[in-house]
One Martini backbone bead per residue (centre of mass of N, CA, C, O) as a GRO file, in nm:
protein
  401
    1UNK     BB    1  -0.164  -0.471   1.772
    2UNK     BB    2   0.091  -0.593   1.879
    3UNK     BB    3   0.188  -0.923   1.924
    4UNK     BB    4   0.477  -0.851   2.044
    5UNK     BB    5   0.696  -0.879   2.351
    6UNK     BB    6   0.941  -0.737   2.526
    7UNK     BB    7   1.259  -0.710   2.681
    8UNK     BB    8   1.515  -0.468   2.781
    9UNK     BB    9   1.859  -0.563   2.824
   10UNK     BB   10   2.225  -0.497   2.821
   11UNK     BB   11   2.248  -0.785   2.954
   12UNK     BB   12   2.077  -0.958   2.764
   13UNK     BB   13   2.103  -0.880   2.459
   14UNK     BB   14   2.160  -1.157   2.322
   15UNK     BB   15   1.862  -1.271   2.392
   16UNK     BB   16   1.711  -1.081   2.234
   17UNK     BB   17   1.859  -1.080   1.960
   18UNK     BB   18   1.792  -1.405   1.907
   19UNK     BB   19   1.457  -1.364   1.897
   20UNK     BB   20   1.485  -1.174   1.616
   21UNK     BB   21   1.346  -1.198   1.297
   22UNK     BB   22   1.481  -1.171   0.990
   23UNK     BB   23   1.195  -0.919   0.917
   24UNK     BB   24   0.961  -0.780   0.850
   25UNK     BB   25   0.862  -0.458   1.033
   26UNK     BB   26   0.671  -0.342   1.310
   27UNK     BB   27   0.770  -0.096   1.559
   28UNK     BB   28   0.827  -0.060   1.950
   29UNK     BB   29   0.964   0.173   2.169
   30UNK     BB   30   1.026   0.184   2.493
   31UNK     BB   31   1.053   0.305   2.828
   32UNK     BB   32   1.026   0.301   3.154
   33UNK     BB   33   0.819   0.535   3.035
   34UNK     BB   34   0.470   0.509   2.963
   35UNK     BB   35   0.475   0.822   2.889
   36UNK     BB   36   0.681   0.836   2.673
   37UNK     BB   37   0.759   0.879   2.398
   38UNK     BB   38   0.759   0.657   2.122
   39UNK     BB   39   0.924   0.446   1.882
   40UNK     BB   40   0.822   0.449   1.555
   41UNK     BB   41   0.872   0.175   1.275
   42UNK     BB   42   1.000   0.074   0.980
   43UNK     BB   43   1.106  -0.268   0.814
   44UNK     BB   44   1.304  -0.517   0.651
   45UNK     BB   45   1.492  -0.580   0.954
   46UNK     BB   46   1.464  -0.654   1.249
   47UNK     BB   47   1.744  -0.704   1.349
   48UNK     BB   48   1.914  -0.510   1.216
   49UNK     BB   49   1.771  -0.261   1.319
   50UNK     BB   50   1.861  -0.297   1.638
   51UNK     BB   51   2.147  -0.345   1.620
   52UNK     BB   52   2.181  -0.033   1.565
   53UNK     BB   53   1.974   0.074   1.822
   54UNK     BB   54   2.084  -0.153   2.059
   55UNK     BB   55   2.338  -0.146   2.021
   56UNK     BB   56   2.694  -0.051   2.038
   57UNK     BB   57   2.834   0.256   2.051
   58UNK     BB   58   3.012   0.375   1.796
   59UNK     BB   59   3.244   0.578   1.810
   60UNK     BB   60   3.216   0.875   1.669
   61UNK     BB   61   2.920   0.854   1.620
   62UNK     BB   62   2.584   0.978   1.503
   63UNK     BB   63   2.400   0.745   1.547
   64UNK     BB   64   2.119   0.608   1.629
   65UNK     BB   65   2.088   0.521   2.021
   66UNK     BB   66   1.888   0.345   2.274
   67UNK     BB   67   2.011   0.154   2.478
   68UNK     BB   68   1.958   0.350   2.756
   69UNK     BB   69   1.608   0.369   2.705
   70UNK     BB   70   1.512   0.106   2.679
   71UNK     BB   71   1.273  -0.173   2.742
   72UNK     BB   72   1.082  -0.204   2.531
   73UNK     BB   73   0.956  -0.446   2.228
   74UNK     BB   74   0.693  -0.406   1.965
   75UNK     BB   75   0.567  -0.645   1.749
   76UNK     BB   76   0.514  -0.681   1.362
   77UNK     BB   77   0.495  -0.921   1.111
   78UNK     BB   78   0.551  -0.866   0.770
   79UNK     BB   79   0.455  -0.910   0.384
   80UNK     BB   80   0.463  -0.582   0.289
   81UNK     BB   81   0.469  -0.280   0.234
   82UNK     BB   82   0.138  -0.212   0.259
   83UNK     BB   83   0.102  -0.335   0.525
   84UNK     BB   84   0.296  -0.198   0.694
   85UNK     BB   85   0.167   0.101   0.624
   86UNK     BB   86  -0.101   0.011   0.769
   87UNK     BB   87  -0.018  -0.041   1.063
   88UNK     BB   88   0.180   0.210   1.084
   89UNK     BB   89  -0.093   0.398   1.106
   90UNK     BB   90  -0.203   0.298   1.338
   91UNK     BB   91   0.005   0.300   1.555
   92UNK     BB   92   0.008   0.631   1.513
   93UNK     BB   93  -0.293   0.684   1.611
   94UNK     BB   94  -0.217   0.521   1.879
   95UNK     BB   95   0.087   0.719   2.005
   96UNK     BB   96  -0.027   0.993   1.779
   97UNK     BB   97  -0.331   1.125   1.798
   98UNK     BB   98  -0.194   1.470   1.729
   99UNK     BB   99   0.074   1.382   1.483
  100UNK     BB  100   0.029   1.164   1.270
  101UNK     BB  101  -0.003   1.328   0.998
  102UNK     BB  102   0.270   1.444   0.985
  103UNK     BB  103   0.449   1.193   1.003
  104UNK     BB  104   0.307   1.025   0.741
  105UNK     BB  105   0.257   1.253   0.499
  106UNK     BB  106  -0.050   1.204   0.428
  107UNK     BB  107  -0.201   1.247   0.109
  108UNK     BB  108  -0.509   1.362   0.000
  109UNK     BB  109  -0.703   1.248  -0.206
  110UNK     BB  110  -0.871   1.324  -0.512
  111UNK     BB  111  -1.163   1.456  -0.571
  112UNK     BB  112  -1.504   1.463  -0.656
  113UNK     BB  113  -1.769   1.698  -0.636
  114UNK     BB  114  -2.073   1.641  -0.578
  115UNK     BB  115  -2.310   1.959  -0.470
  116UNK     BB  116  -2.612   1.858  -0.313
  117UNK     BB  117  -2.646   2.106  -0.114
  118UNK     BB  118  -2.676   2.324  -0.351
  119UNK     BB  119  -2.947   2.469  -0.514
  120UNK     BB  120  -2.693   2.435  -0.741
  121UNK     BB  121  -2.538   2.143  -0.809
  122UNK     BB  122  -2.208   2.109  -0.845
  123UNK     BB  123  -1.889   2.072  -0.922
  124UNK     BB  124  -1.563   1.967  -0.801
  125UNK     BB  125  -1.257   2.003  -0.642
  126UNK     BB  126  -1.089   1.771  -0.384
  127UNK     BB  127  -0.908   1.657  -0.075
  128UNK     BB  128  -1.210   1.669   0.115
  129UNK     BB  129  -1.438   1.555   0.376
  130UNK     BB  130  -1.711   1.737   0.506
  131UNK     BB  131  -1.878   1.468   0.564
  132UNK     BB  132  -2.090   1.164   0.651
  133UNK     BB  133  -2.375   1.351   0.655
  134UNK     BB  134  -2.389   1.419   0.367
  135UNK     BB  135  -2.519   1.440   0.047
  136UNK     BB  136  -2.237   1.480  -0.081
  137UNK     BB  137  -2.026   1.333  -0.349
  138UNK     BB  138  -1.739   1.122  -0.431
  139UNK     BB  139  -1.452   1.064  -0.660
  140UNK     BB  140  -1.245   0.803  -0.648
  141UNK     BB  141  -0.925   0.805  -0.646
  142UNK     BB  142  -0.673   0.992  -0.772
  143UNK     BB  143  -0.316   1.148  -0.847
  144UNK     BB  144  -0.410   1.401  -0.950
  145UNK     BB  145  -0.565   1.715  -0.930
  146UNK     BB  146  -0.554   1.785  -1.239
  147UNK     BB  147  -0.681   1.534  -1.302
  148UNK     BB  148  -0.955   1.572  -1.205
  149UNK     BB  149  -0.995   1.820  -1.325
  150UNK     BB  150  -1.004   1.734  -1.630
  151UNK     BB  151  -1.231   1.522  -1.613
  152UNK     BB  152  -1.431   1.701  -1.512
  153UNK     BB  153  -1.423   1.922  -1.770
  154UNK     BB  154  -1.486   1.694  -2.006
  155UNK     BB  155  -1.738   1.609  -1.899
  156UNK     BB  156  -1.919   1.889  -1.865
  157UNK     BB  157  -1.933   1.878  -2.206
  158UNK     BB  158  -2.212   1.679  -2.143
  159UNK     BB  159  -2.330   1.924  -2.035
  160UNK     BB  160  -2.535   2.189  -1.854
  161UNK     BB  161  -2.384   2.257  -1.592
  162UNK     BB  162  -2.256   2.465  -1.349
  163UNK     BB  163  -1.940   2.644  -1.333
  164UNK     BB  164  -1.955   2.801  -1.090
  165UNK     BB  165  -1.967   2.905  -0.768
  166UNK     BB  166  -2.172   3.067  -0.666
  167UNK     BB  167  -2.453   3.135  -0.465
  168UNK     BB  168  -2.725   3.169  -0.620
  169UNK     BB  169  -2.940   3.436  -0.752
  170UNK     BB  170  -3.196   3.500  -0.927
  171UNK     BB  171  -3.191   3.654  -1.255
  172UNK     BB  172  -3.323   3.833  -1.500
  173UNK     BB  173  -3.088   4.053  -1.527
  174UNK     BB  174  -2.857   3.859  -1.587
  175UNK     BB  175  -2.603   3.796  -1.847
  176UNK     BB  176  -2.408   3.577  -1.756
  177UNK     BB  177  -2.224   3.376  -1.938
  178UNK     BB  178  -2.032   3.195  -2.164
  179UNK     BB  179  -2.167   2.932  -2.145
  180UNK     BB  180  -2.463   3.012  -2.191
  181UNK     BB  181  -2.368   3.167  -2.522
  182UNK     BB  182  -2.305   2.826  -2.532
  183UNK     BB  183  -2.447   2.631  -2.475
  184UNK     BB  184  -2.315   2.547  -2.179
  185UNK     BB  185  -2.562   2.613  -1.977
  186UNK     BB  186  -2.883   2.659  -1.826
  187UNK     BB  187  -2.867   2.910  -1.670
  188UNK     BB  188  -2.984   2.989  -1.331
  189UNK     BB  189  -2.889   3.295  -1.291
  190UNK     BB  190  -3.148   3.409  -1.478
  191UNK     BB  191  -3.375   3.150  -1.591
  192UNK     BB  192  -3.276   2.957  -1.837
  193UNK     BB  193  -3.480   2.747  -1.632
  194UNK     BB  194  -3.592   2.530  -1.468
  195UNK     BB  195  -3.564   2.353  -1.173
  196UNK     BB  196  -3.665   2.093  -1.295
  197UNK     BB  197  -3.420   2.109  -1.538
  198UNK     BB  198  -3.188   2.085  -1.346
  199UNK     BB  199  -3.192   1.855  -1.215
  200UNK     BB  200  -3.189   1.672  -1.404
  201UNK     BB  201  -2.918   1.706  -1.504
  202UNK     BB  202  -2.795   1.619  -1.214
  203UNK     BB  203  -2.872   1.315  -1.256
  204UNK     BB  204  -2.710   1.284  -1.502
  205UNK     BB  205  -2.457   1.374  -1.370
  206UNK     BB  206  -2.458   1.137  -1.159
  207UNK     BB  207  -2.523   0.884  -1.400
  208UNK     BB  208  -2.211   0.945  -1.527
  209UNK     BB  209  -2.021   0.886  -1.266
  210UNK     BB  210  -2.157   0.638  -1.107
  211UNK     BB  211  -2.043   0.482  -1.431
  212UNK     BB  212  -1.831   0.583  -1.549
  213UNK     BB  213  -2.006   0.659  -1.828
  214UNK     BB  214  -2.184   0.453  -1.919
  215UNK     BB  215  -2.490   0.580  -1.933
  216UNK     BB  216  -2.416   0.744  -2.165
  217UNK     BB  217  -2.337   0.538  -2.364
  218UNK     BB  218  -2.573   0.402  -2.416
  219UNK     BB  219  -2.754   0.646  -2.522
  220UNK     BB  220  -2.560   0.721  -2.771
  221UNK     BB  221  -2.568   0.440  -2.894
  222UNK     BB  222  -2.836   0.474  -2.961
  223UNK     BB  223  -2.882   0.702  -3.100
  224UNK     BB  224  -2.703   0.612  -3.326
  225UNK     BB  225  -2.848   0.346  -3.429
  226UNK     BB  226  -3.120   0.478  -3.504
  227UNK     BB  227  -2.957   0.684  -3.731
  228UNK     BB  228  -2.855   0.458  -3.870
  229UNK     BB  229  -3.118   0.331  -3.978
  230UNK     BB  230  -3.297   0.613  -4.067
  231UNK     BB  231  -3.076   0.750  -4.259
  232UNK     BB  232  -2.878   0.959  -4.058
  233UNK     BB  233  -2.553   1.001  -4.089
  234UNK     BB  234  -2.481   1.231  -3.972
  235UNK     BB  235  -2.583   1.217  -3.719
  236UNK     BB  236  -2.428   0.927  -3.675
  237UNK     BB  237  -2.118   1.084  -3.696
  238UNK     BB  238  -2.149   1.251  -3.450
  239UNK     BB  239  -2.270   1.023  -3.231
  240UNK     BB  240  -2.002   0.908  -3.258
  241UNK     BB  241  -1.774   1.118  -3.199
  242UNK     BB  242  -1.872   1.123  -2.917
  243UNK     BB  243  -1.809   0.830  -2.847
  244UNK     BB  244  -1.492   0.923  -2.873
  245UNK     BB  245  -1.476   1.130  -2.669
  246UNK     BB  246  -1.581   0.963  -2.417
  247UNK     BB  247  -1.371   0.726  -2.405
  248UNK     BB  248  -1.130   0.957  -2.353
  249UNK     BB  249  -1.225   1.018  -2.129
  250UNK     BB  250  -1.236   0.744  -1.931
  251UNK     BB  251  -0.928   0.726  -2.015
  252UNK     BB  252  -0.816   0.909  -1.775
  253UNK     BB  253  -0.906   0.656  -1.588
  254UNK     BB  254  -0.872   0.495  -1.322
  255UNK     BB  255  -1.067   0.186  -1.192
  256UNK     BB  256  -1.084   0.291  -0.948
  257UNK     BB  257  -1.283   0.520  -0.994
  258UNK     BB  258  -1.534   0.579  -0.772
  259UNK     BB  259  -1.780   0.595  -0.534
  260UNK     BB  260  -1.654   0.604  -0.239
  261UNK     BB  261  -1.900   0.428  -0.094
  262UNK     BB  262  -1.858   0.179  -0.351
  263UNK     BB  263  -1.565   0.102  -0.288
  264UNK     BB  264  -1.494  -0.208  -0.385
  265UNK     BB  265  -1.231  -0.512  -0.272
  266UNK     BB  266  -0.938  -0.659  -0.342
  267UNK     BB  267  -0.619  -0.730  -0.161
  268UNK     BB  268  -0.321  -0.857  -0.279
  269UNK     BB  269  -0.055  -1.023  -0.037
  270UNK     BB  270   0.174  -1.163   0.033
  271UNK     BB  271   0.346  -1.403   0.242
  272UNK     BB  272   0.539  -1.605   0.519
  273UNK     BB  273   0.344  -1.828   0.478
  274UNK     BB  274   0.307  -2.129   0.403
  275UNK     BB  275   0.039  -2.129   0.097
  276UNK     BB  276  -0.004  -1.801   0.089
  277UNK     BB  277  -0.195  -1.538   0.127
  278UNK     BB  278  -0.301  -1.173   0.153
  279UNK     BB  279  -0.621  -1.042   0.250
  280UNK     BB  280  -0.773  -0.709   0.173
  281UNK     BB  281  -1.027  -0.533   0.219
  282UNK     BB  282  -1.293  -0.300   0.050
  283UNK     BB  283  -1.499  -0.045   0.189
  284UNK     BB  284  -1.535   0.241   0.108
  285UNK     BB  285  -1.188   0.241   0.129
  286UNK     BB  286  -1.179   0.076   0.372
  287UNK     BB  287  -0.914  -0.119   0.515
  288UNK     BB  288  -0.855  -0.434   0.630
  289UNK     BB  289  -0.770  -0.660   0.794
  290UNK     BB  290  -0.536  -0.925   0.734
  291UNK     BB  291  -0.617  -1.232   0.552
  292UNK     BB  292  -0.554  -1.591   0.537
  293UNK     BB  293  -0.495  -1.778   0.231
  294UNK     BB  294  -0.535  -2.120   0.161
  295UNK     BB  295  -0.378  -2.326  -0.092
  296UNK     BB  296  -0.459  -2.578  -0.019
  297UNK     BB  297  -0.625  -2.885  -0.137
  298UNK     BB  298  -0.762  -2.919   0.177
  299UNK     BB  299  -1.083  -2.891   0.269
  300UNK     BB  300  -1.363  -2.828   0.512
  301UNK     BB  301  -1.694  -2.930   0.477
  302UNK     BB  302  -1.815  -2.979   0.706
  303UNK     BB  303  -1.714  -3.297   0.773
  304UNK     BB  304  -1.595  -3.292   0.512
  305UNK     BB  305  -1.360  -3.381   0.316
  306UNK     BB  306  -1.273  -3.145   0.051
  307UNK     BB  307  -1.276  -2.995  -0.209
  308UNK     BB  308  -1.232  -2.647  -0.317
  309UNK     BB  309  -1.288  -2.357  -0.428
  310UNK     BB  310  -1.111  -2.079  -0.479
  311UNK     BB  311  -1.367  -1.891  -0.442
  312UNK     BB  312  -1.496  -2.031  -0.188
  313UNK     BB  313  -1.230  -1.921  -0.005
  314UNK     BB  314  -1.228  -1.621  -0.026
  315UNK     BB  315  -1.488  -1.565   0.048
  316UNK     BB  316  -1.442  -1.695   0.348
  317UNK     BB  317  -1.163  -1.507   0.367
  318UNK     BB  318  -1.359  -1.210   0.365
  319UNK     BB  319  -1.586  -1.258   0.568
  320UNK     BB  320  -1.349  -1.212   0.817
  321UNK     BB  321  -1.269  -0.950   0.760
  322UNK     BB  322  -1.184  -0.648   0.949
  323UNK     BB  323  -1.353  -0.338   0.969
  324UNK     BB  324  -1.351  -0.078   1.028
  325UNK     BB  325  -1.474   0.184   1.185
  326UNK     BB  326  -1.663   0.470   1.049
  327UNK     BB  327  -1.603   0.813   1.228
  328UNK     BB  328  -1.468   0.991   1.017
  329UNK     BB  329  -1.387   1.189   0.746
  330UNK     BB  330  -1.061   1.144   0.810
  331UNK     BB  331  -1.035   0.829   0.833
  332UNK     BB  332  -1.139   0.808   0.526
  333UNK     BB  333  -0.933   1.006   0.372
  334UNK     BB  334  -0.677   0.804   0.494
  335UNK     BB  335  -0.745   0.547   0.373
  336UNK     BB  336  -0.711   0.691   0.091
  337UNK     BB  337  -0.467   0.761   0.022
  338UNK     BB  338  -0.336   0.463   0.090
  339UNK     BB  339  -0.467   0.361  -0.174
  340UNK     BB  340  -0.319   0.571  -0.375
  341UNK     BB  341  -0.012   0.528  -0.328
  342UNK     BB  342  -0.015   0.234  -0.389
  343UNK     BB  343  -0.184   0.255  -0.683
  344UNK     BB  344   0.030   0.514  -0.812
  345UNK     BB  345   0.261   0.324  -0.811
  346UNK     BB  346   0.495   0.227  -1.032
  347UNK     BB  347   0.594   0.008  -0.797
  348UNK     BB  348   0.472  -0.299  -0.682
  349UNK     BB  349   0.314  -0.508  -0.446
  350UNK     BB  350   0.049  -0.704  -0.610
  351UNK     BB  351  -0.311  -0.667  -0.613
  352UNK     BB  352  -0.613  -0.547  -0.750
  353UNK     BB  353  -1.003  -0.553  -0.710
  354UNK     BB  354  -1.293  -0.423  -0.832
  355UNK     BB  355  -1.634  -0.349  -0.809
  356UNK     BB  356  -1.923  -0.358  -0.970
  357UNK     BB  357  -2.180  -0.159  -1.001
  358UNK     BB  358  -2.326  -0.430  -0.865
  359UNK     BB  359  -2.082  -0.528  -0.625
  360UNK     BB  360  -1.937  -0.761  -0.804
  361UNK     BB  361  -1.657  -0.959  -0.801
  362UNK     BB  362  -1.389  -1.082  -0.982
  363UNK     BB  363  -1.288  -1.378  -0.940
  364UNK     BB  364  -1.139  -1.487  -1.139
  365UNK     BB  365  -0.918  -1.239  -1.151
  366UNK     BB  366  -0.836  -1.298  -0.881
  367UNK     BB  367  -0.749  -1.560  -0.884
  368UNK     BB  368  -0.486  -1.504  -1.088
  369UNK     BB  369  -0.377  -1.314  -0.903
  370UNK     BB  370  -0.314  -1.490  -0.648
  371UNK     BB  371  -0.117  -1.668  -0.803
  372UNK     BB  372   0.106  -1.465  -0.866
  373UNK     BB  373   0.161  -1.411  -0.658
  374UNK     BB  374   0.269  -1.624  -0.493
  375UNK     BB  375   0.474  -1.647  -0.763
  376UNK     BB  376   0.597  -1.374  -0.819
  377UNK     BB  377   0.412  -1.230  -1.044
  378UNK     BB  378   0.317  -1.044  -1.266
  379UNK     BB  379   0.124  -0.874  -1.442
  380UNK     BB  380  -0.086  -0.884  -1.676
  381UNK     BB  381  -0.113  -0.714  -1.951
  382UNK     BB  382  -0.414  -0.633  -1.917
  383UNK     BB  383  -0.401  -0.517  -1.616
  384UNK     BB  384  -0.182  -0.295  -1.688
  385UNK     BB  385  -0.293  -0.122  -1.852
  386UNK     BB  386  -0.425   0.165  -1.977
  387UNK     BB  387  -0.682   0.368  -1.862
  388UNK     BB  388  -0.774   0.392  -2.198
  389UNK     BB  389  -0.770   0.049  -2.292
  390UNK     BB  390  -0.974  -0.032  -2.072
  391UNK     BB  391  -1.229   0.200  -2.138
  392UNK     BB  392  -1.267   0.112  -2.454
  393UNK     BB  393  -1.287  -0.205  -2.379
  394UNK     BB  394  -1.553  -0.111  -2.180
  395UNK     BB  395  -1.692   0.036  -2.436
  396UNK     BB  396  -1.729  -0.179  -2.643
  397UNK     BB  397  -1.916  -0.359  -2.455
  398UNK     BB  398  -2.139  -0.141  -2.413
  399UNK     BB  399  -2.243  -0.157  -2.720
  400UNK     BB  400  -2.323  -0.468  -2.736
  401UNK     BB  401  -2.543  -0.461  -2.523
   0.00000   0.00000   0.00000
């Protein structure tokens, strides 16, 4: 998992720490037992950060010194605060099986969960994936758990599914709760549907999760113009007003947010080898080893040497790029929170683009953004909007169309 080794001893200390490259690095440090917990993390300088744990230890000094614990030295050079991340992830995975969980402090990713195994289906927030082979879907990740209940609740006023918790048993003599006084639940717990109009409902509010409300926002458009054309204005202002209800509801969330089976993407991320930059695919959440995208003029096409386009180059070192296989539900929520720390920082490096509902990456924008990391540049403006102006303006397209 980490690419370099050496040996470490105080008698040749000069030569070792003369072998150090100052950068970016994840390091594992052993001593000369092979059982003994190792010292794992990142830096920012591999050289300086080792000159402080395994030079001389400076007299009255309480820093820590490992000068005459350690034996060898494992490291990985990194290009980005992400990858090193990512890398030291894996490292606490083997290298502390039962408390790496603990140790990287990583907070679980907040979810939306339509609970399809129970018989009258309802939404919750969650920050477990329950089961890998379970029926039930999760939408995210989110910022905070906050918002998840909120838009999962202003979702379901354009609904009329349950939000009780109870695992219900139909009773005609039971009165009800405020939702269902309120015309704004089907009421099951009474029968004030029948079975099969549950379902429907629940079908409704799963291809509006799955479709990030663009499903119901071309109904409502649909409505509108027809009540429009009609001279039914009254009507035609009502579910106008819905539709810019739901564009709100849309802006609360941003682009990441989508069912997590099918959250597909690419992380692009500075390199320090020259003319490159650093691929990280992401498959269900799940992110993969990063490769190098070579940014030269001349690429190999079967025999003959001639220019590639850049999409084509994407597409060739995404092919390569190797993702964990997803093994228990525990590994798919870690994957996921990594995605969401780094996502929802006020500031970060790199760029990440998700694939739309028919599971196609947006080449082109990737393309600009590949150009932007590479060039050290911010993301444009367009890119970095807030994720109601993003909605707003993928509401209009909706509409057009």
């Amino acid at each position: 998992m980490l690419n370099h080794r050496l040996e470490f001893s105080p008698a040749q200390a000069p030569e070792f720490f003369g072998a150090l490259p100052s950068a970016p690095a994840v390091f594992l440090l052993r001593g000369e037992d092979a059982t003994s917990e190792p010292y794992v993390t990142k830096t920012a300088n591999l050289k300086r950060r080792l000159l402080r744990l395994l030079g001389l230890a400076e007299a009255g000094t309480k820093r820590l010194n490992l000068r005459d614990r350690v034996r060898w030295l494992e490291y990985t050079e990194t290009s980005s605060d992400f990858e090193s991340g990512v890398l030291l992830y894996k490292v606490y995975r083997e290298a502390f099986p039962k408390s790496y969980g603990e140790r990287l402090r990583l907070r679980p990713a907040p979810l939306v969960k339509l609970i399809l195994e129970n018989e009258y289906p309802r939404v919750s927030v969650t920050t477990r994936i329950s089961s890998l082979k379970g029926a039930n879907v999760y939408y995210g990740p989110f910022a905070t758990k906050a918002e998840a209940e909120k838009f999962a609740n202003d979702s379901l006023d354009f609904f009329k599914l349950r939000r009780c918790t109870e695992d219900l048993k139909p009773d005609p003599a039971f009165p009800g709760c405020i939702y269902s006084e309120m015309k704004m639940c089907l009421a099951p717990c009474f029968k004030g549907c029948s079975d099969e109009e549950y379902a429907v409902e629940v079908e409704r509010v799963r291809g509006y999760f799955d479709t990030s409300g663009r499903a119901l926002l071309h109904i409502l458009t649909a409505e509108r113009d027809a009540a429009s054309a009609n001279l039914e204005f009254e009507q035609a202002a009502a579910l106008h007003a819905r539709v810019e209800k739901l564009n709100a509801v849309r802006g609360q969330v941003d682009e990441i947010v989508k069912p997590i089976a099918t959250l597909r993407g690419v992380m692009v991320q500075p390199s320090g080898e020259p003319e490159t930059v650093k691929l990280f695919r992401i498959d269900a959440g799940m992110i993969s080893e990063p490769v190098l995208l070579h940014l030269g003029a001349k690429q190999v096409v079967g025999d003959v040497k001639s220019p590639m386009s850049m999409e084509a180059r994407i597409a060739e070192a995404l092919s390569s790029a190797k993702v964990d296989a997803l093994h228990s539900a525990q590994q798919w929520m870690e994957h996921l929170a990594i995605l969401k720390r780094w996502y929802y920082r006020t500031s970060k490096t790199g760029e990440v683009f998700f694939a739309d509902e028919k599971g196609e990456l947006p080449m082109r924008r990737i393309v600009r953004g590949v150009s932007r990391v590479y060039k050290g540049e911010k993301p444009q403006a367009d890119l970095s909007a807030t994720a109601r102006e993003y909605w707003i303006m993928r509401g209009k397209e909706a509409e057009q169309q």
